[in-house]
C-alpha positions in Angstrom: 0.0 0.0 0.0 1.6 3.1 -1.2 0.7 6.2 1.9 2.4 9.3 0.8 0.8 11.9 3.8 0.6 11.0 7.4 -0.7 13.1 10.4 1.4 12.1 13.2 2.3 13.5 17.3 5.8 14.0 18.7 6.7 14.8 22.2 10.4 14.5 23.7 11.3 13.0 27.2 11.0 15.0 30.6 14.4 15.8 31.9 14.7 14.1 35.4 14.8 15.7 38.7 17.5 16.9 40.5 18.1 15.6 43.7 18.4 16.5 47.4 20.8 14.2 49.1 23.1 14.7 51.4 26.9 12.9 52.5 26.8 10.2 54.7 30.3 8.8 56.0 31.2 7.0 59.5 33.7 9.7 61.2 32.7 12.4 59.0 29.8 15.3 60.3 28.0 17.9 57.9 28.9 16.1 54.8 27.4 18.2 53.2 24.9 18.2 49.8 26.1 16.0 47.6 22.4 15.5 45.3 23.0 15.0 41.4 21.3 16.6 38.4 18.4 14.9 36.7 19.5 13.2 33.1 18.4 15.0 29.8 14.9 14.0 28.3 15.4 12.1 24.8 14.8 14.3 21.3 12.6 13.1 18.8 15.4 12.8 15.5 14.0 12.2 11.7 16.4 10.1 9.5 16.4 9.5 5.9 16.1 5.8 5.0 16.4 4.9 1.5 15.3 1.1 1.9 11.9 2.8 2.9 9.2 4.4 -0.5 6.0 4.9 1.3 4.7 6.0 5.0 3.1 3.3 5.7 4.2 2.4 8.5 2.8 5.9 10.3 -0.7 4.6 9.3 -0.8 2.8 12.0 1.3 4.3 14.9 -0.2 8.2 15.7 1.9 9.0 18.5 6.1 8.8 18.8 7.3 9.9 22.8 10.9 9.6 23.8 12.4 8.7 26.8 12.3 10.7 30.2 16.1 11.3 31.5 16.0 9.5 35.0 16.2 11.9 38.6 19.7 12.6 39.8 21.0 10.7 42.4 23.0 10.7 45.7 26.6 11.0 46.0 26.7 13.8 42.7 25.4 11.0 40.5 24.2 12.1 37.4 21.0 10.6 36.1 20.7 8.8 32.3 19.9 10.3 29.8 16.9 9.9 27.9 17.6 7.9 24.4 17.0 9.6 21.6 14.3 8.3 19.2 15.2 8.1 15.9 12.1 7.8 13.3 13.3 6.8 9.9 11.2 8.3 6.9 12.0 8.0 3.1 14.1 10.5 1.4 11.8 13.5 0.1 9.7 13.9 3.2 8.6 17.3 4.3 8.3 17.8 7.7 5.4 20.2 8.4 3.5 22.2 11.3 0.0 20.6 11.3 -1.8 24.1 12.0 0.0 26.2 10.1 1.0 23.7 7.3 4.5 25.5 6.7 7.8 23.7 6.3 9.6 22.6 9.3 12.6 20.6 7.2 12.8 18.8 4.1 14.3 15.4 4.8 16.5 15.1 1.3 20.0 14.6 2.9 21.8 12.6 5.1 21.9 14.4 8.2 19.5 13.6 11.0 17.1 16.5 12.1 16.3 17.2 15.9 12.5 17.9 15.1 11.6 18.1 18.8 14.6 18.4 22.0 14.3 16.8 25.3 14.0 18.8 28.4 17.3 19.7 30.4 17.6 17.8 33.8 17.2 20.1 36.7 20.0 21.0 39.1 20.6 18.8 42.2 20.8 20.4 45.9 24.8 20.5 44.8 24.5 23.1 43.2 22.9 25.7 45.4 25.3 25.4 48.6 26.8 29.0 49.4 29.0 29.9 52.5 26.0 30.8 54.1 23.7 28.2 53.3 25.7 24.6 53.2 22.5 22.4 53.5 20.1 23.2 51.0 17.2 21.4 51.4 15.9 21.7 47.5 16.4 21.0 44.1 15.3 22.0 40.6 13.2 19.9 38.7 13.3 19.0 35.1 11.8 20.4 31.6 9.1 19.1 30.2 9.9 18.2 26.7 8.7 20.0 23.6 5.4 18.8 21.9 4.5 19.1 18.4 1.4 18.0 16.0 3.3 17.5 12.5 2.3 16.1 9.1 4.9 14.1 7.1 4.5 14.5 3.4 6.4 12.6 0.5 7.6 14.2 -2.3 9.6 12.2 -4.4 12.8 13.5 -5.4 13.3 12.5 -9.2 14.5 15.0 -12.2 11.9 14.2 -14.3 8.1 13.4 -14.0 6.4 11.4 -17.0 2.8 12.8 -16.8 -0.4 12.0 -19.2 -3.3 10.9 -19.3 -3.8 6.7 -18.7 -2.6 4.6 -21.1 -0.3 6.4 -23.5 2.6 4.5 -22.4 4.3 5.9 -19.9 4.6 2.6 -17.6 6.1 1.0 -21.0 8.8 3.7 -21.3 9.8 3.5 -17.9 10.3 0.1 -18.3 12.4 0.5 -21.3 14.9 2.9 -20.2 15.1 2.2 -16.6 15.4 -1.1 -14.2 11.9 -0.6 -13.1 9.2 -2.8 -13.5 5.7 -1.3 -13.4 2.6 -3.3 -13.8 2.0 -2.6 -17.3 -1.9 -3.9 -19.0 -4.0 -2.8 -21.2 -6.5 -0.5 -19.3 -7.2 2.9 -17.2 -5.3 3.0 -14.0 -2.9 0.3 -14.3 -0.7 2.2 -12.6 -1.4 2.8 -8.9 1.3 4.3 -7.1 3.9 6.4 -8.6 7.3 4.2 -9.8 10.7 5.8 -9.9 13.7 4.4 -12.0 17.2 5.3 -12.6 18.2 5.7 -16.2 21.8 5.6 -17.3 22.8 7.5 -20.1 26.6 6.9 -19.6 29.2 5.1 -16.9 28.6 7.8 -14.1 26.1 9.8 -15.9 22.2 9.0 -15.1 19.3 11.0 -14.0 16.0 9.2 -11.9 12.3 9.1 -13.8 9.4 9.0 -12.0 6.3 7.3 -13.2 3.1 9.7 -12.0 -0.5 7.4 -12.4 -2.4 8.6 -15.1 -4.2 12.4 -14.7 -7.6 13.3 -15.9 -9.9 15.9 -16.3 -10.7 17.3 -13.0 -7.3 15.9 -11.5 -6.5 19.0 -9.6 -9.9 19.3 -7.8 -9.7 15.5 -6.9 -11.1 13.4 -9.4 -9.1 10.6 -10.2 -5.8 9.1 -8.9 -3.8 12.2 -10.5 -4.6 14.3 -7.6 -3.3 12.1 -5.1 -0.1 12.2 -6.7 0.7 15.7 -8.4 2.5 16.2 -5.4 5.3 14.0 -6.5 6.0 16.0 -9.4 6.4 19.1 -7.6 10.3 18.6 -7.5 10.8 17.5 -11.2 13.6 19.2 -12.9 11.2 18.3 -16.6 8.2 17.2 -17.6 7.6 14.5 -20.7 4.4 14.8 -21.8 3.2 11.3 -22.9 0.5 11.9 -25.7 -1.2 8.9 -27.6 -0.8 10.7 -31.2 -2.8 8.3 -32.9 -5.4 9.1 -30.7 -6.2 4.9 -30.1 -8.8 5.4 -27.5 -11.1 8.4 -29.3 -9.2 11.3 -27.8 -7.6 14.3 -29.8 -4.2 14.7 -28.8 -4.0 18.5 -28.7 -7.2 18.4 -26.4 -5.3 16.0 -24.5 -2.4 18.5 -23.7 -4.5 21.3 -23.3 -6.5 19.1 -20.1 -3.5 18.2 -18.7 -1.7 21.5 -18.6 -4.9 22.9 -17.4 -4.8 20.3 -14.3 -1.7 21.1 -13.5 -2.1 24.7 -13.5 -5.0 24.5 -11.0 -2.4 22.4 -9.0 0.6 24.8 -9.1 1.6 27.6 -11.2 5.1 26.8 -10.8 4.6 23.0 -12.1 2.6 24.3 -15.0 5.9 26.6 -15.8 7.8 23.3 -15.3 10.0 22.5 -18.8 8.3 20.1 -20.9 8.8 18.1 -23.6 5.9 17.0 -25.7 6.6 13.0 -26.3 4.2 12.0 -29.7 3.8 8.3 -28.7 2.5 5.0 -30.5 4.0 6.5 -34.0 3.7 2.5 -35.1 -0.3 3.0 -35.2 -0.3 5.5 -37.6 1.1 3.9 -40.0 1.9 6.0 -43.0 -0.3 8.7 -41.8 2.0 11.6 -40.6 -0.8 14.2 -40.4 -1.7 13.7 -36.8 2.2 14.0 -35.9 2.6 17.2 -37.9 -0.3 19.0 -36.5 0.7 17.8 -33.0 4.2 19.3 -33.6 3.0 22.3 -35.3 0.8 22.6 -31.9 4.0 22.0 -29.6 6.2 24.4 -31.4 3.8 27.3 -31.3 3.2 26.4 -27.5 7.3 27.1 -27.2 7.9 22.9 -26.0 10.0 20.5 -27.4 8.6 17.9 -29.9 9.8 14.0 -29.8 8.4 11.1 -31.6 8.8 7.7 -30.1 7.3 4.4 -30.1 7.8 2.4 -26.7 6.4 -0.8 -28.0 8.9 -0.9 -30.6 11.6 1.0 -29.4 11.6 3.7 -32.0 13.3 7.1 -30.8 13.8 5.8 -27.4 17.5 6.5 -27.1 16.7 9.7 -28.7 14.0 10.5 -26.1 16.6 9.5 -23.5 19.5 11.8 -24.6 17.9 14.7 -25.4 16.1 14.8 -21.7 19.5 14.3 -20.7 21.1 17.1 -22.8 17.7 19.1 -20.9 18.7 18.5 -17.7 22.3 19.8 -17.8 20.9 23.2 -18.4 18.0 23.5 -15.8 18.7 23.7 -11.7 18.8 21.1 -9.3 16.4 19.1 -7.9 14.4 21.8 -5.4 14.6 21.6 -2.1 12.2 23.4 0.5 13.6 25.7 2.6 12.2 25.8 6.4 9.3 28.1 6.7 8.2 27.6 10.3 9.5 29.6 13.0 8.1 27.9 16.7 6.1 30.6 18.6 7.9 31.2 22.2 5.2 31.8 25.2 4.8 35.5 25.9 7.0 35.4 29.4 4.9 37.3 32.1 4.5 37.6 35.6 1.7 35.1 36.1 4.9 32.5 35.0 6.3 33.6 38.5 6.7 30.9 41.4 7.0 31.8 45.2 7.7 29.1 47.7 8.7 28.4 51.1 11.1 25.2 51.4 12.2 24.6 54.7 13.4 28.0 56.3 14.1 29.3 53.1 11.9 31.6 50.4 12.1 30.2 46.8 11.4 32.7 43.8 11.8 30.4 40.7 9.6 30.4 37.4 10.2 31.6 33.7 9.6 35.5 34.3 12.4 35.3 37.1 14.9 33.1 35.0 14.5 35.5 32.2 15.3 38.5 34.6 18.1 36.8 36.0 19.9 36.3 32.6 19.9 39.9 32.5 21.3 41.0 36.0 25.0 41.0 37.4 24.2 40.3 40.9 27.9 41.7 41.5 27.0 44.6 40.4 25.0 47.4 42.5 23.3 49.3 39.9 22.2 45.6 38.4 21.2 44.7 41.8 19.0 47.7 42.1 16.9 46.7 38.9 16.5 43.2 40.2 14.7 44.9 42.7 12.4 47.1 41.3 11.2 44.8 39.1 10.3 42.0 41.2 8.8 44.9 43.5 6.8 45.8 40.5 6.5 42.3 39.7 4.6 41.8 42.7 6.7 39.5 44.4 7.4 40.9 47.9 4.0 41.2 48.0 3.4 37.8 47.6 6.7 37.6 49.8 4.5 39.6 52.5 1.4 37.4 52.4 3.1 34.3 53.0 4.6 35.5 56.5 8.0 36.2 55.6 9.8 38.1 58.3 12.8 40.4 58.1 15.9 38.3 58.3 14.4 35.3 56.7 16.6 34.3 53.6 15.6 33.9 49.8 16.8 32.2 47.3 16.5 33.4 43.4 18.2 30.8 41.0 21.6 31.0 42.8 21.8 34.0 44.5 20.9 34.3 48.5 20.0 37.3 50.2 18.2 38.3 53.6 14.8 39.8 53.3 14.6 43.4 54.9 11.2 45.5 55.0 
């Protein structure tokens, strides 16, 4: 079963707990803290794997979590880390932001991508001892990790896309020039899913084809399989137009071009401004009739596309058809790759995200608003030290101080910095 778009939820580990231990030792008093910091959470890390072509496998699994890192433990121990969880998707996929729908990365290297980072382990009771308080009776705890609703989106990464409508061949010619074997028969919708295949044109020279099921009128609105799968031409370098020029099944191959350049024009603007050759297939059923080729070419040239003839039952103009597209592709860019669009919205830091607590004789001010504040002051500094205070006095936080029963002389504690309360 070929699954090409897949709605999927990510959440990286906790970070663990710091701990509040203290030294214990025969012969030895006031030990001293000696609690260790919590582990880091696991991240969520996309992979390319090239032995995968679909997503299937996210049809069935909705939800990916990583590890939690594991609490910190007595005697300065360290907890483990969380793992990291590596989800492997095939080369091509976009990674995107399931309410906004903008690009988060484009998995078409090698290099692993940290979609989602596990939360830092808190600080054990180690690290707030001071000259003034050696038995600090608390610790930090960890970060939650980050939590994301994402779709995964295929996009095959080939140089160039056969499109047309069904059965003008282009399942045969794929088969011809490349190692690929599509289902090839005699009917509408043979092809299901799209096929890829690598054609060589010399030693180290090739390019990769893609197969696209057959589109019809209406493709771009939904009607048919061709909808499902225009996405997959989105990073072809060229287009071959497969037409059936002897028009075998009723159809007028001009009106046949005409439909599907309209469909993919109501897909994309930029695939309908995609180069494209126009490929005049099943020459051998016209026998000696070359009208329907030269009205088809006259069509092609005044449209500003190239014109090929070819017959992929019998092989005629196949090797052409082959050089000529590779001739094409040395002139035209790279294979496109997205570019990340998404930008993660940071919580507006206020003062609601302010935390006041009272841990054994001591006062603890802790929360985002104060951690932010503290990156900005030089508690060595007076001036610096001055601004600290007017803005958790404005902050409301000696109030809050005040209605919890703190008394002058009482100590509290802001990140690592100690200080005695004074009216």
């Amino acid at each position: 079963m070929f699954i090409d778009i897949a709605k999927i939820k990510i959440i990286s580990g906790r970070g663990g707990d710091g701990k509040v231990s203290f030294h214990r030792e025969k012969y030895v008093a006031a030990g001293g803290p000696d609690g260790g910091d919590g582990g880091r959470g696991g991240s969520i890390v996309f992979q390319v794997d090239d032995n995968l072509s679909t997503l299937l496998d996210f049809r069935y699994k909705k939800k990916y979590t990583a590890p939690a890192g594991e609490n910190g433990m007595g005697k300065r121990m360290k907890g483990k880390d969380g793992a990291d969880l590596v989800i492997r998707v095939p080369r091509g996929t976009l990674i995107r932001d399931q309410q906004t729908g903008q690009v988060i990365k484009d998995m078409s290297d090698e290099q692993p991508f940290i979609a989602a980072k596990g939360g830092n382990g808190g600080w054990g009771n180690t690290h707030f001892a001071t000259p003034t308080r050696q038995a600090p009776r608390f610790a930090k705890p960890g970060l939650p990790g980050q939590e994301m609703d994402i779709i995964l989106e295929l996009k095959l990464l080939a140089d160039v896309g056969l499109v047309g409508f069904p059965n003008v061949g282009k399942s045969t010619l794929l088969s011809m020039v490349s190692a690929a074997r599509p289902k090839i028969a005699n009917y509408h919708f043979t092809t299901l899913i799209p096929n890829l295949g690598v054609v060589r044109v010399g030693e180290e020279q090739s390019f990769v084809m893609a197969d696209i099921p057959g589109i019809i009128e209406g493709a771009s609105e939904g009607a048919g399989l061709g909808h499902d799968f225009l996405r997959h031409i989105d990073r072809c370098r060229l287009l071959l137009h497969l037409v059936d020029v002897a028009g075998s099944e009723g159809r007028d191959p001009i009106a046949d071009v005409e439909t599907i350049n309209a469909e993919l024009a109501g897909y994309s603007e930029f695939l309908a401004a995609r180069p494209q050759i126009i490929v005049a297939n099943k020459i051998d059923l016209l026998g000696d009739d070359q009208q329907p080729i030269q009205r088809l070419q006259a069509y092609a040239e005044e449209k500003g596309f190239e014109f090929l003839t070819l017959s992929a039952a019998t092989n005629q103009g196949v090797r052409q058809l082959v050089m000529k597209t590779w001739e094409t592709l040395q002139q035209l860019p790279p294979v496109f790759i997205y570019e990340p669009e998404f930008i993660p919205e940071q919580p507006e830091v206020t003062e609601r995200d302010i935390t006041v607590e009272k841990v054994e004789d001591y006062y603890v001010i802790g929360g985002a608003w104060v951690d932010k504040l503290m990156g900005s002051v030089n508690t060595e500094d007076y001036e610096s030290r001055q601004y600290m205070d007017r803005m958790l006095k404005n902050a409301g936080v000696y109030d809050r101080l005040e209605e919890m029963g703190i008394q002058e002389g009482d100590f509290v504690v802001i990140g690592e910095l100690e200080f005695e309360y004074v009216h």
